[in-house]
BANU-568111 format. One record per residue (C-alpha): residue number from 1; x negated, y, z. Coordinates in Angstrom, 1 decimal, padded with zeros to 4 digits, always signed. Layout:
N
[rec NUM,[X,Y,Z]] ...
This chain:
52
[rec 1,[+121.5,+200.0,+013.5]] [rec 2,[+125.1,+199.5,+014.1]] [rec 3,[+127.2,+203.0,+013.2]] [rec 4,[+129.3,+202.5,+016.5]] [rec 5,[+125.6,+202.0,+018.6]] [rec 6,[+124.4,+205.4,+016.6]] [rec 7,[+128.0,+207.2,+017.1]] [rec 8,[+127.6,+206.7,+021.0]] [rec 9,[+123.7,+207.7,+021.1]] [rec 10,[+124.6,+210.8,+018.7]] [rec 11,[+127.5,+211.8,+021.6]] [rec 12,[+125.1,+211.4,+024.7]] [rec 13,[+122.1,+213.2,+023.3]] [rec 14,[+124.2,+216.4,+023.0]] [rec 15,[+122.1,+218.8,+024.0]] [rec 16,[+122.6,+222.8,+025.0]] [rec 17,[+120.8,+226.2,+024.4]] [rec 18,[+118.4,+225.4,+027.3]] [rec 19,[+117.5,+221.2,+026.0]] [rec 20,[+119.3,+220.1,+028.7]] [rec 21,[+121.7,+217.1,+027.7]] [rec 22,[+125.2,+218.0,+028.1]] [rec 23,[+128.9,+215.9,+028.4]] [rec 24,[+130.8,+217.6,+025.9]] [rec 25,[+134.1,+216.5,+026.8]] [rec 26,[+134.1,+218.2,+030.7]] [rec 27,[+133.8,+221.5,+031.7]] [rec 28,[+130.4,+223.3,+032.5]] [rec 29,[+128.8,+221.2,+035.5]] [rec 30,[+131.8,+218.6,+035.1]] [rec 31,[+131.8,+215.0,+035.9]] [rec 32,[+131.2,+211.9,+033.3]] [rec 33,[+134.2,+212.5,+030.7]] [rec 34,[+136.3,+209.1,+029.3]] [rec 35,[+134.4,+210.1,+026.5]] [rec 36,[+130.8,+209.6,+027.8]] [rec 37,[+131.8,+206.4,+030.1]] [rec 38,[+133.2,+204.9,+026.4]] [rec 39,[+129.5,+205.8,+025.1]] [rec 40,[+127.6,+204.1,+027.4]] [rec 41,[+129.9,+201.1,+027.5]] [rec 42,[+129.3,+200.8,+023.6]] [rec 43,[+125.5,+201.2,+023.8]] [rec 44,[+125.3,+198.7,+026.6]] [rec 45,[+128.0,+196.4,+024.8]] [rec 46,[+125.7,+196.4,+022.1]] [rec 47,[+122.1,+195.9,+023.5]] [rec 48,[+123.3,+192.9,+025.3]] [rec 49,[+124.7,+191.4,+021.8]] [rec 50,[+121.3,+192.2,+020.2]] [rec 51,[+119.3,+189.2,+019.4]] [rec 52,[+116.0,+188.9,+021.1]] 
């Protein structure tokens, strides 16, 4: 798997105390960070360059 694809999927799968998935770039109960709009863009950037 690409590092880039697995950076990105390591950053959204943060996950708290509890095993709820967390942003960790906002504050608590804080809207989708830069951070976590740049990880999605990369995973989806990615799956559509995969080849079938």
């Amino acid at each position: 798997m690409d590092q880039d694809l697995v950076e990105a999927l390591e950053f959204l799968l943060g996950r708290d105390d509890d095993g709820a998935l967390f942003d960790r770039e906002t504050p608590e109960g804080g809207y989708r960070s830069q951070g976590l709009e740049n990880a999605l863009k990369t995973i989806r950037r990615k799956l559509r360059a995969r080849p079938d």
